[in-house]
NUMI-224142 format. One record per residue (C-alpha): residue number from 1; chain; x negated, y negated, z negated. Coordinates in pm, 1 decimal. Each point is the difference from the previous one (the first is absolute). Example, Ala and Ser with C-alpha at 12.3 -4.5 7.8 and 13.67 -1.06 7.14 Angstrom:
# residues 2
1, A, -1230.0, 450.0, -780.0
2, A, -137.0, -344.0, 66.0
# end
This chain:
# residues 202
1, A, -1128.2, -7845.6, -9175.4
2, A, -158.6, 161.3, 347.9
3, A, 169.0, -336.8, 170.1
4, A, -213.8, -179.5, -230.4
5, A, -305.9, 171.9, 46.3
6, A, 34.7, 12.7, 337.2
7, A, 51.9, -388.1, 31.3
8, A, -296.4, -84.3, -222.2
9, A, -222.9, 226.6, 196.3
10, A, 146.9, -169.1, 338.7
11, A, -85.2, -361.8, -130.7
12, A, -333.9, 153.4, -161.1
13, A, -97.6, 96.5, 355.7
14, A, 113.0, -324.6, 151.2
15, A, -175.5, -181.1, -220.9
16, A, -303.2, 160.1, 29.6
17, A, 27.1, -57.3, 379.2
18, A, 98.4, -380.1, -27.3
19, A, -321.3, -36.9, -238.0
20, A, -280.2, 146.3, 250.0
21, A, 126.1, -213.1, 267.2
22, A, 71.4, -323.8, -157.0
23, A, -189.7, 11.7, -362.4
24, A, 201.4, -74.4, -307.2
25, A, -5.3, -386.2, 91.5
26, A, 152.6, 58.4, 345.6
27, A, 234.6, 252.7, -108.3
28, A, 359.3, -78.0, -36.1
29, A, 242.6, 186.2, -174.5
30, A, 268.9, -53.1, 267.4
31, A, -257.4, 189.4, 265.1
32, A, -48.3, 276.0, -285.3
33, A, 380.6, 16.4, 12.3
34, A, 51.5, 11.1, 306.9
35, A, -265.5, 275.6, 63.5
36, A, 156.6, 190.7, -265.9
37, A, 373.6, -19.7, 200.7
38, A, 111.2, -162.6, -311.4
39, A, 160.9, -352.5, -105.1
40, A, -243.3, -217.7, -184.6
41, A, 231.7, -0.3, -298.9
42, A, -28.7, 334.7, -29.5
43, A, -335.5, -3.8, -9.7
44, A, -10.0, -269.1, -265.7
45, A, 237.4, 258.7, -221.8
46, A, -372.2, 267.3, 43.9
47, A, -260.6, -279.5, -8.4
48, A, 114.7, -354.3, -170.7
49, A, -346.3, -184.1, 166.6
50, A, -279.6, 136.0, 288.2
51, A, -224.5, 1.2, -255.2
52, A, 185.3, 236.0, -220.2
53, A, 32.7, 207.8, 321.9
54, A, -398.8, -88.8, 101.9
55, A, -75.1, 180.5, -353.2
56, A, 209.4, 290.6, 31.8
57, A, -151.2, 106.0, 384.8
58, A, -289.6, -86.2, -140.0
59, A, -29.6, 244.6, -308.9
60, A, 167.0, 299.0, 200.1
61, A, -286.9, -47.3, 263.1
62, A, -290.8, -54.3, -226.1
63, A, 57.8, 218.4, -275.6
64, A, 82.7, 277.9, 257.1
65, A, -368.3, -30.0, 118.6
66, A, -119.4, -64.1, -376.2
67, A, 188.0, 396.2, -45.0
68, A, -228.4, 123.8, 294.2
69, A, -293.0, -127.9, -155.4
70, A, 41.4, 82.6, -319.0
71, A, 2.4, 391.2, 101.1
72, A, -262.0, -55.6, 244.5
73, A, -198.2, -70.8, -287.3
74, A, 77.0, 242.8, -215.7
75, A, -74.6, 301.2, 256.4
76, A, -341.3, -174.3, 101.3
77, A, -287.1, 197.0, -168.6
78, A, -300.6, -109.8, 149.8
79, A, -93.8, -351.8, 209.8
80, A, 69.1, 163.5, 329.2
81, A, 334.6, 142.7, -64.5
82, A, 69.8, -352.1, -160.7
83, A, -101.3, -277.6, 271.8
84, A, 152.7, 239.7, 283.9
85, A, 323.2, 23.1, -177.2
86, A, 0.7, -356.6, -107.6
87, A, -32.8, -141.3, 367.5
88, A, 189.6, 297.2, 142.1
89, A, 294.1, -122.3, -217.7
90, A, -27.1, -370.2, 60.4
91, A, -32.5, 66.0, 393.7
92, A, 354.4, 203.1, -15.3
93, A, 139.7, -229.6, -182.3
94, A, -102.5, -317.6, 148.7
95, A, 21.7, 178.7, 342.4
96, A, 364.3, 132.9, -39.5
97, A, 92.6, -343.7, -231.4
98, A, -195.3, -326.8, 155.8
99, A, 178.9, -264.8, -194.2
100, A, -139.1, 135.1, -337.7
101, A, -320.5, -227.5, -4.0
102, A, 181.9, -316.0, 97.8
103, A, 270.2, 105.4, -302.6
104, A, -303.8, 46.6, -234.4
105, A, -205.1, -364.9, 154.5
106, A, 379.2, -163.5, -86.2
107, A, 17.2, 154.0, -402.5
108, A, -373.3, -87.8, -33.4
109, A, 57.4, -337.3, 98.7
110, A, 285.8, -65.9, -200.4
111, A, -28.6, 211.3, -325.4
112, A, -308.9, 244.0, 0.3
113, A, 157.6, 127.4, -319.7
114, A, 258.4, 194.0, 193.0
115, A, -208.1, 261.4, 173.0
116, A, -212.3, 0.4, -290.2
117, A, 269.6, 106.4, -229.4
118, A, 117.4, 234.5, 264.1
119, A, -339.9, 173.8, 2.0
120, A, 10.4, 28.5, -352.8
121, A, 338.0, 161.2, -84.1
122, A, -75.1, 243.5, 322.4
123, A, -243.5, 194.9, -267.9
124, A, -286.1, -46.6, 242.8
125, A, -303.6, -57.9, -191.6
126, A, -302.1, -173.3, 120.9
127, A, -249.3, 132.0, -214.3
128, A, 32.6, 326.1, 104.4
129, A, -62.9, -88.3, 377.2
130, A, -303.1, -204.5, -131.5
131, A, -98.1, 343.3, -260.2
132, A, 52.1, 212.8, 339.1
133, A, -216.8, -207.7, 235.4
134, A, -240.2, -55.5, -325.3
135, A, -73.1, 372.6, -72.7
136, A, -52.9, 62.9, 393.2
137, A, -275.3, -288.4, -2.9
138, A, -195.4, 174.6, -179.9
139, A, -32.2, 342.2, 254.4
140, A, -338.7, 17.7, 148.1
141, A, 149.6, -72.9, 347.5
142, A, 145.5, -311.0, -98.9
143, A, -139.2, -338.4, -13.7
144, A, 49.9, -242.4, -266.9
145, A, 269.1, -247.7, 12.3
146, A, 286.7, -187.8, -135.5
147, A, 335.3, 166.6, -42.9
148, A, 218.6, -264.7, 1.3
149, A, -176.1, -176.8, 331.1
150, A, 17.8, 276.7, 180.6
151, A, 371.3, 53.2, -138.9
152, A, 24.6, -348.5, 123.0
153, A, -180.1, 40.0, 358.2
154, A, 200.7, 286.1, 80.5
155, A, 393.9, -147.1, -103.3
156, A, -174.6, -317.5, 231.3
157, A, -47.0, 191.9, 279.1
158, A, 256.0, 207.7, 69.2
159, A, 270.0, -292.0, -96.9
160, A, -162.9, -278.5, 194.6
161, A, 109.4, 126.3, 358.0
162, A, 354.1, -16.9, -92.3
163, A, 27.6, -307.0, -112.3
164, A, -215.7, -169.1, 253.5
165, A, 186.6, 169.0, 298.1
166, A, 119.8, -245.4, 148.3
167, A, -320.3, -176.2, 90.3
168, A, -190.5, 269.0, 46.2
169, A, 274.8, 122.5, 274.8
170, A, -5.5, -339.2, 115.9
171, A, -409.8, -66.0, -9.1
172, A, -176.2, 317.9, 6.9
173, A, 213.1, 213.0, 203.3
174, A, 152.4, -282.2, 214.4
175, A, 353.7, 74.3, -42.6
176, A, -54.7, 410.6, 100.9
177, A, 243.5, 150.4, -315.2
178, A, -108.8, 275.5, 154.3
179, A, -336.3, -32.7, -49.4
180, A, 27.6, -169.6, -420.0
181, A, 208.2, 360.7, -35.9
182, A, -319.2, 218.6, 116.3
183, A, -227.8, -213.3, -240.9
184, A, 238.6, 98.6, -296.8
185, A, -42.5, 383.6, 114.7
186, A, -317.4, 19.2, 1.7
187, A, -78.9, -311.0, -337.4
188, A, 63.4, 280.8, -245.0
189, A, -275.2, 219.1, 151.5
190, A, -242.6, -310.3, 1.3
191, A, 72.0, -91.4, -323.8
192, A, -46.1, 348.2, -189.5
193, A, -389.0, 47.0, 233.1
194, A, -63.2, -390.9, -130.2
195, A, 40.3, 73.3, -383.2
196, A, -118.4, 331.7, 34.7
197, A, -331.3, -113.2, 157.7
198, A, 6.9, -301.2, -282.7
199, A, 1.9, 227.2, -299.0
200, A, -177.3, 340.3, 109.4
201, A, -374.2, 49.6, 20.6
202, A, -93.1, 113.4, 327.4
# end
């Protein structure tokens, strides 16, 4: 049973590798094998197709972050404590985990349903973000607004620089990896001061 475990979580891990490299067209089960240090028929006896394989990386990687988010949520009590939690979480995660938005751009390109249906069965309910960032529009040192675009404009921003890395390594920063990596550090500062100065009153 540990063998088992212990194989599936090798070829998880290969997988997972294989994918951010290549995508899910490019990726070849042999290469996933081979990463893995196992024979491709072996890896047919875990995963009968990539795409049953593509799913099951995909789920323990995305509803792992769905978990996160859900508690995030459900210690937030006022706007602040919310939005700096929310991009705090999303900058670990993405940070520690880059390959997550190009998993998420592949699902929402071929069924949409998937992470929808993940979201759902997490437990994490939307209305209560919206009912949290609601009842804090209407403090006196708040302006007015709409929940779900700024629900919306934050998720955009924080995500965006991950999935457009490579050309803004490659445009903006002129190949310095070095310099992309100092723009991450200091995004999630910029990013809390820009919706904080969008929503509260001066």
């Amino acid at each position: 049973m540990v063998n088992n475990e212990n194989t599936e979580i090798k070829i998880i891990e290969a997988a997972k590798e294989v994918f951010v490299h290549k995508g899910f067209e490019g990726a070849r089960m042999q290469e996933i094998a081979d990463t893995a240090g196992i024979n491709k028929a072996l890896l047919h006896y875990y995963f009968r197709s990539k795409s049953k394989l593509f799913d099951k990386v995909f789920h323990s990687v995305f509803a792992d972050l769905v978990a996160k988010l859900y508690k995030t949520v459900g210690i937030s009590n006022t706007i602040e404590e919310f939005i700096e939690s929310f991009v705090s979480l999303y900058f670990e995660e993405l940070k520690s985990k880059p390959y997550i938005p190009q998993f998420v751009l592949h699902e929402i390109n071929r069924d949409p349903s998937v992470i929808v249906n993940l979201i759902k069965s997490s437990g994490l309910d939307k209305q209560k973000i919206i009912a949290l960032i609601h009842k804090e529009s209407q403090r006196e040192d708040i302006k007015q607004f709409d929940p779900v675009q700024v629900m919306v404009t934050v998720i955009s921003m924080t995500i965006f620089p991950f999935v457009a890395s490579g050309i803004l390594v490659g445009f903006i920063f002129d190949g310095d990896q070095a310099s992309f990596d100092n723009f991450i550090d200091e995004r999630k500062q910029h990013i809390l001061e820009f919706v904080n100065a969008a929503i509260f009153k001066k």
